[in-house]
C-alpha positions in Angstrom: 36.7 -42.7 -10.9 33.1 -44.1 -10.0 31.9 -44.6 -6.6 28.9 -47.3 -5.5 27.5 -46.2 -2.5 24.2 -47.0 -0.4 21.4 -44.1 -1.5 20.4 -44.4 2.2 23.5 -42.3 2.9 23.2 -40.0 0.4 21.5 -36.4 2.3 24.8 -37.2 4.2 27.8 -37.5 1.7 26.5 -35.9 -1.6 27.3 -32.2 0.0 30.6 -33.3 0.6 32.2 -35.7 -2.4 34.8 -34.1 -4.1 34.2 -32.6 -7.7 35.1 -35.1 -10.5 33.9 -38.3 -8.4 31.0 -40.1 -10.3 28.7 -41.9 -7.9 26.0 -44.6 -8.3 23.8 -44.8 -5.5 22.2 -48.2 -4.8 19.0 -49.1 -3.2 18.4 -52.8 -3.2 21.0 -55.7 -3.4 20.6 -56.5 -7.6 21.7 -52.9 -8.1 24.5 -53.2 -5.9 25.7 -56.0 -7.3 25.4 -54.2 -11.1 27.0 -51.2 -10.0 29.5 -52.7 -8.6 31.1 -54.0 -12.0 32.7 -51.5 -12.9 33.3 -49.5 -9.9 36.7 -48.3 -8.5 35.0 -47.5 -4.9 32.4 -49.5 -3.1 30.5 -49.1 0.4 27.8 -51.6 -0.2 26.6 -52.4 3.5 23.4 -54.3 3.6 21.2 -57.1 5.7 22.0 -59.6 5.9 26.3 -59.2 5.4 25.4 -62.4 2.7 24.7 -59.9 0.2 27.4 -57.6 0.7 29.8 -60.6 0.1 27.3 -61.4 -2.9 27.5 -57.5 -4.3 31.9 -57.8 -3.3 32.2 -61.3 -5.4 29.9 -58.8 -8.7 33.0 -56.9 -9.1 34.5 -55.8 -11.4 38.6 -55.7 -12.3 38.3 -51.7 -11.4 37.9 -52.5 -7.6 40.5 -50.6 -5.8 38.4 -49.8 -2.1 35.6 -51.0 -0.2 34.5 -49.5 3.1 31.9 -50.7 5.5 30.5 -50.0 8.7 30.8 -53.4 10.0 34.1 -54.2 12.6 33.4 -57.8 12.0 34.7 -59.2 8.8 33.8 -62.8 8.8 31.0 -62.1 6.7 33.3 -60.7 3.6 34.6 -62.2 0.5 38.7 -61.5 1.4 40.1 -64.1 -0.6 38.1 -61.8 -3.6 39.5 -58.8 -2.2 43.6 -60.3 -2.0 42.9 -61.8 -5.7 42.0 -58.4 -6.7 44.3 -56.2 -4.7 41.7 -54.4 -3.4 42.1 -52.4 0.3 39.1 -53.1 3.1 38.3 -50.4 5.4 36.1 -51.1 8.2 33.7 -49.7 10.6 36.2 -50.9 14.0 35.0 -48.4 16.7 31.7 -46.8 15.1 29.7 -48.8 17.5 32.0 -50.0 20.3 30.4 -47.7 22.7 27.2 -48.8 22.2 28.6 -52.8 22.2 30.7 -51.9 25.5 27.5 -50.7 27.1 25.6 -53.6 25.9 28.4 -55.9 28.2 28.0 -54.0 31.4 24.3 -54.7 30.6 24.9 -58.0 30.5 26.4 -58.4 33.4 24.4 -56.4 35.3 20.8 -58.2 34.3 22.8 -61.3 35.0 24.1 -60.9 38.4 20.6 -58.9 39.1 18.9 -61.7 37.2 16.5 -58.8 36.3 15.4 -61.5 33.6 13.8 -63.1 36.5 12.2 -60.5 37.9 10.9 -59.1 34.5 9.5 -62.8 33.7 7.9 -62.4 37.3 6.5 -59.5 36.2 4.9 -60.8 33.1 3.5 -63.6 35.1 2.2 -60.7 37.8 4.0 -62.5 40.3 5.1 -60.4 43.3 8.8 -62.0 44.4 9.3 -62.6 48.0 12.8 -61.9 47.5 16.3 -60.6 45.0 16.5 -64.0 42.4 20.0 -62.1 41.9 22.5 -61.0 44.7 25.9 -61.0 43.1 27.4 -57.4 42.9 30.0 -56.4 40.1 32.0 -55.1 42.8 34.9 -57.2 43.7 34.5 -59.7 40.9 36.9 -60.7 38.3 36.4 -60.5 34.5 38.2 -61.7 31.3 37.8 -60.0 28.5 39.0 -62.6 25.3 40.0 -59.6 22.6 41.3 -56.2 24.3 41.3 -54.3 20.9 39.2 -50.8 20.9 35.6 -52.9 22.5 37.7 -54.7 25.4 39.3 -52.2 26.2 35.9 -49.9 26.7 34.7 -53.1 28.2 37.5 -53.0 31.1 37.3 -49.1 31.3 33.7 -49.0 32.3 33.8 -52.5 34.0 36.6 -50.8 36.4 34.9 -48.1 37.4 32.4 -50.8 38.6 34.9 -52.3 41.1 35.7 -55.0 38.6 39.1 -56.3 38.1 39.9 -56.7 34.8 42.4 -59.0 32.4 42.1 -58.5 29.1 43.4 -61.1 26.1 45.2 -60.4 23.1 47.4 -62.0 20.4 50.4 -60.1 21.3 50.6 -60.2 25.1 51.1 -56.3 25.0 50.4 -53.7 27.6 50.2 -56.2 30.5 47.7 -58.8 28.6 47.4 -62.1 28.6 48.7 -63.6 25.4 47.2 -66.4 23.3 48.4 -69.3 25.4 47.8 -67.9 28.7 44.6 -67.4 29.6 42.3 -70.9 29.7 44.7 -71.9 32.3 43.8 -69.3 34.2 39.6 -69.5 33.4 39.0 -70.5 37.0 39.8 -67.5 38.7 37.6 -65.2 37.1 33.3 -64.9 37.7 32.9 -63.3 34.1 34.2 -64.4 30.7 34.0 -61.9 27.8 34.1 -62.7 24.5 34.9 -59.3 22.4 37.6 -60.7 19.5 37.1 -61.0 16.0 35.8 -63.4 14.5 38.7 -65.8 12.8 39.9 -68.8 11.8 42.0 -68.6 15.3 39.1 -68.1 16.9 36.0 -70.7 16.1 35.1 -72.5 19.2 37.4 -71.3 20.9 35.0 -71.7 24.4 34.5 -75.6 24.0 34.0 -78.7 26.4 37.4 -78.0 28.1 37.1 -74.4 28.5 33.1 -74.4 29.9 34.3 -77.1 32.0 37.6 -74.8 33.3 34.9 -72.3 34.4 33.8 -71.6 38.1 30.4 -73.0 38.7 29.0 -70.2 39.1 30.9 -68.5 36.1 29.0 -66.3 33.1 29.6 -66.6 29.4 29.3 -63.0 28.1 29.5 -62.9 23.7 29.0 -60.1 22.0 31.5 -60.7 19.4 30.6 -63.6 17.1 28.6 -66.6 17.5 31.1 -69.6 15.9 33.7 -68.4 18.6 31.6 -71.1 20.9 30.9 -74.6 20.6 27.4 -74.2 21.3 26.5 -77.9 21.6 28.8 -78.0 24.5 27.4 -74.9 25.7 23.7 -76.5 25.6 25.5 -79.3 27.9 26.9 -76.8 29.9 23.8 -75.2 30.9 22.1 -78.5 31.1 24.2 -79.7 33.2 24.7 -76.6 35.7 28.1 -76.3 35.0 28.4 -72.7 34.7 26.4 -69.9 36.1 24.6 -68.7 32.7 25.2 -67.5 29.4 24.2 -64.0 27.6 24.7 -64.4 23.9 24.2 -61.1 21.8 25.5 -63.3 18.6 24.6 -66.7 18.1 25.6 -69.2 15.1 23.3 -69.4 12.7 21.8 -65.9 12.6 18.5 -66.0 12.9 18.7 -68.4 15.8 16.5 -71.4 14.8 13.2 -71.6 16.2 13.8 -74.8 17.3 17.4 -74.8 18.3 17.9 -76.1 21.9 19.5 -72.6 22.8 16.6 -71.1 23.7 15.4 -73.3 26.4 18.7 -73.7 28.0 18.9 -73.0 31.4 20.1 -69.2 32.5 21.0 -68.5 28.5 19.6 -65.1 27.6 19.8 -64.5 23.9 19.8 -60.7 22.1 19.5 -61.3 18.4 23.1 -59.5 18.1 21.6 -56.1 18.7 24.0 -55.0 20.4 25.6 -52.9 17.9 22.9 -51.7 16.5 21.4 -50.2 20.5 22.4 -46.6 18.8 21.4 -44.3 16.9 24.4 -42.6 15.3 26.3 -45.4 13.3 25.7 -44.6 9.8 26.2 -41.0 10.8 29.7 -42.0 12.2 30.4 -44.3 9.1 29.9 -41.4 6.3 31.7 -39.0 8.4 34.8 -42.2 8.4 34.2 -42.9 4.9 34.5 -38.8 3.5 37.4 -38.5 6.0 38.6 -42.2 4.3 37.5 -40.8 0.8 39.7 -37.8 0.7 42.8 -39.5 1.9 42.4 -41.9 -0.7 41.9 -39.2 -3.3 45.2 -37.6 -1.6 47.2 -40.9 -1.8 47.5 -40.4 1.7 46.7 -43.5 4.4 43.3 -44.2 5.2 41.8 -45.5 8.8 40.7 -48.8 9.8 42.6 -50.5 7.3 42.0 -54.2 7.5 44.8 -56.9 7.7 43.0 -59.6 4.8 45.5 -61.7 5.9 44.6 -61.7 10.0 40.9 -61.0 8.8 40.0 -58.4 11.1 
């Protein structure tokens, strides 16, 4: 059985691959994609996730298992992976406390808008007074996608004074299902966008749903940027409509140079770093895939098993 996996990782699984298991390790994307054809495992995380779709579509008909550190799977080839009958692992929870952080952040520079005060700063410009008075406690938040993120999200966003709804597809656990929650958009000061990125789910915040917002409403994304029409969010801004916008991921990635997001009015935009404000994920993705690696090998059921189907 051969294994393709990323050399970066190596000081941390070599030690611990079972006996028997021949492993090529890459180090740039051409010899991921030719190490790929004829291998039965692959881990072959890069950036950008284009050429991990690129190195996926290279295999060969051995492909049995590819694992990745990424939660999101928008980027991957899965009508390859049904056609070949190959299981997806992914990296769901490796860096959701680091994203979960990076929401409170979010929130708290906006309703601080310490982006004000540090641009005051730059400008050596003494304030007379707080550009931001809002205080987290007491407000209402809505957290779109209340999977293993959301759900950290709500936890620390509670012990802020926060209330908290999240959204899932199921309704479960006292959630707001599917067709629940844009007719209830007006009643909350915080909208959180922390679902995966599907079919289901591109532009899901559009015209009507900016426009459903309280005036004085946040966008928060740190999920994926084609879950929002961002020409209508441009307007929306424009137009004062809602309070702001923080975007951690925008669509495209990079972010244009040009592209009328980053003049928009109260839009703060992170360069979807917010997964990578760590410094332990690729430690907590070797230790998933060896823990993956010898169920496999076991025939026993691996973690973070990923519905091709659903997409996430």
């Amino acid at each position: 059985m051969k294994a393709v996996l990323p050399a970066l990782a190596r000081p941390l699984l070599e030690p611990r691959l079972p006996a028997g298991l021949e492993v090529a390790w890459f180090a740039s994307p051409d010899e991921a994609k030719a190490m790929i054809a004829d291998a039965d495992i692959a881990w072959v995380d890069m950036q950008p996730t284009r050429l991990v779709a690129e190195a996926i579509r290279a295999a060969g008909p051995n492909l049995q298992w590819v694992s990745t550190i990424y939660a999101g799977l928008d980027a991957f080839p899965l009508d390859v992976l049904r056609a070949k009958g190959a299981t997806l692992t992914n990296g769901a929870g490796i860096n959701a406390v680091a994203v979960a952080e990076y929401a409170v952040m979010a929130m708290l520079v906006a309703a601080k808008r310490f982006d004000t005060v540090l641009h005051a700063g730059q400008r050596h410009e003494w304030l007379g007074d707080a550009p931001g008075k809002v205080e987290l406690d007491g407000t209402r938040a809505l957290v779109v996608g209340y999977g293993t993120i959301g759900r950290l999200i709500g936890e620390r966003l509670t012990a802020f004074g926060v209330g908290v709804d999240g959204v899932t597809r199921s309704g479960r656990d006292g959630t707001l299902g599917p067709d629940d929650w844009r007719a209830r958009l007006g009643d909350y000061d915080w909208l959180v966008l922390a679902a995966p990125s599907t079919e289901a789910t591109k532009a899901m915040i559009g015209a009507d749903e900016l426009a459903a917002m309280r005036r004085d409403a946040w966008l928060i994304n740190i999920a994926r940027g084609d879950m929002v029409d961002q020409e209508a969010l441009v307007a929306a801004l424009k137009a004062r409509r809602i309070g702001g916008a923080v975007l951690d991921p925008t669509e495209p990635e990079p972010l244009p140079a040009d592209h009328p997001l980053w003049d928009a009015p109260n839009c703060m935009i992170s360069m979807h770093l917010s997964g990578r404000s760590q410094t332990r994920m690729f430690q907590r993705g070797a230790a998933l895939f060896l823990e993956n690696l010898a169920a496999y090998m076991a025939g026993k059921p691996m973690q973070n098993v990923a519905d091709l189907d659903a997409g996430y």
